[in-house]
N, C-alpha and C positions, 0 to 999 in steps of 0.2 A: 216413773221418774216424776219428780214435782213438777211444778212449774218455774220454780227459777233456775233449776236444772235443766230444764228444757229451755228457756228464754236466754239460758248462756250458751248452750249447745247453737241454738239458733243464730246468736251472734256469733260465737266461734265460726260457722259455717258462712256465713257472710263476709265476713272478715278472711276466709280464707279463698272464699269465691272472690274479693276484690285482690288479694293479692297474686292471686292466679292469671286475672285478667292484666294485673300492671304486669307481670313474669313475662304474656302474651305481646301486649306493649312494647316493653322497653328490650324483648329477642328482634320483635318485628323493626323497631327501629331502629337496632345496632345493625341485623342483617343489611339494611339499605343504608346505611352507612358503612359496611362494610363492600360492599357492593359499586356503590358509589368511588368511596376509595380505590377498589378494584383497579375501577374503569377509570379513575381519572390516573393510577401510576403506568396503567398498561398504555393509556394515550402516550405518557411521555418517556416512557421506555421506549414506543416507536418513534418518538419525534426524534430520541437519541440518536436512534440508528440510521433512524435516516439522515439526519444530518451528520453522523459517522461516515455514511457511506458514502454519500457526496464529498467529503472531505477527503478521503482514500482516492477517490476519482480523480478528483482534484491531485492530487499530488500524484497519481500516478500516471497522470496525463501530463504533469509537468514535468517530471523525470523521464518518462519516455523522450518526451522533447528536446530535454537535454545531452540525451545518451544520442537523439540521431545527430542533433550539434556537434557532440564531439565525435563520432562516429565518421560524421560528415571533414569535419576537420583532418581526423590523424589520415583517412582516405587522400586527401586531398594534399597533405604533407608527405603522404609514401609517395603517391605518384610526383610532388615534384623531386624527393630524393632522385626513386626509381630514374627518370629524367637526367639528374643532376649525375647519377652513376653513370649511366650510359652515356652521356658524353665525355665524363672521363675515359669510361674504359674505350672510347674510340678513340680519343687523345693518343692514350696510351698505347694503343693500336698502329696508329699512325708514326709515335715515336718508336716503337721498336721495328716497321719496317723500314723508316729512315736510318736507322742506327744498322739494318742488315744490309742494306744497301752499300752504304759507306763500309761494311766488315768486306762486302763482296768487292769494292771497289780497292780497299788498301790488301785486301787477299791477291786481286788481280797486280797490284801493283810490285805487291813485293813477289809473287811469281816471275814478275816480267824483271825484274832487278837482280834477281838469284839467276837469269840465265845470262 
């Protein structure tokens, strides 16, 4: 091989040795910006969730709340029904022993009328 055969060879392999080195570069610093990137959407992927799940809490701690309210409520409105029934139905109680009384009473009388 001559020499400017050899002096392009030479430079070709140079030229290929720097572009090998930038290849090495610009992998090694995508990698850390890939890397980088990573880390910084998986930070906020958790920040998501976390504040998802405090959010959930949050409203399931206020629904609970609400459900012993009305829970508390319609309890509190059967027993005054329940209440309000049973002193009718003692009402009612009371009216039909007054009403037998009075049947036994004109029973009695129209027995005594018929003899």
């Amino acid at each position: 091989m001559d020499i400017e055969t050899a002096e392009v060879v030479e430079t070709l392999r140079a030229d290929i040795h720097r572009v090998e080195h930038e290849v090495v570069r610009v992998e090694t610093s995508l990698i850390a910006r890939i890397d980088h990137v990573e880390t910084s959407l998986n930070a906020k992927i958790e920040h998501v969730e976390t504040s998802l799940s405090a959010k959930i809490e949050h409203v399931e701690t206020s629904l609970n709340a609400k459900i012993d309210g009305v829970e508390t409520s319609l309890t509190s409105k059967m027993d005054e029904h329940k209440r309000h029934t049973d002193v009718r139905l003692e009402s009612m109680h009371d009216d039909i022993r007054m009403l037998a009384e009075h049947v036994v009473t004109l029973s009695s009388k129209v027995d005594s009328l018929r003899r």
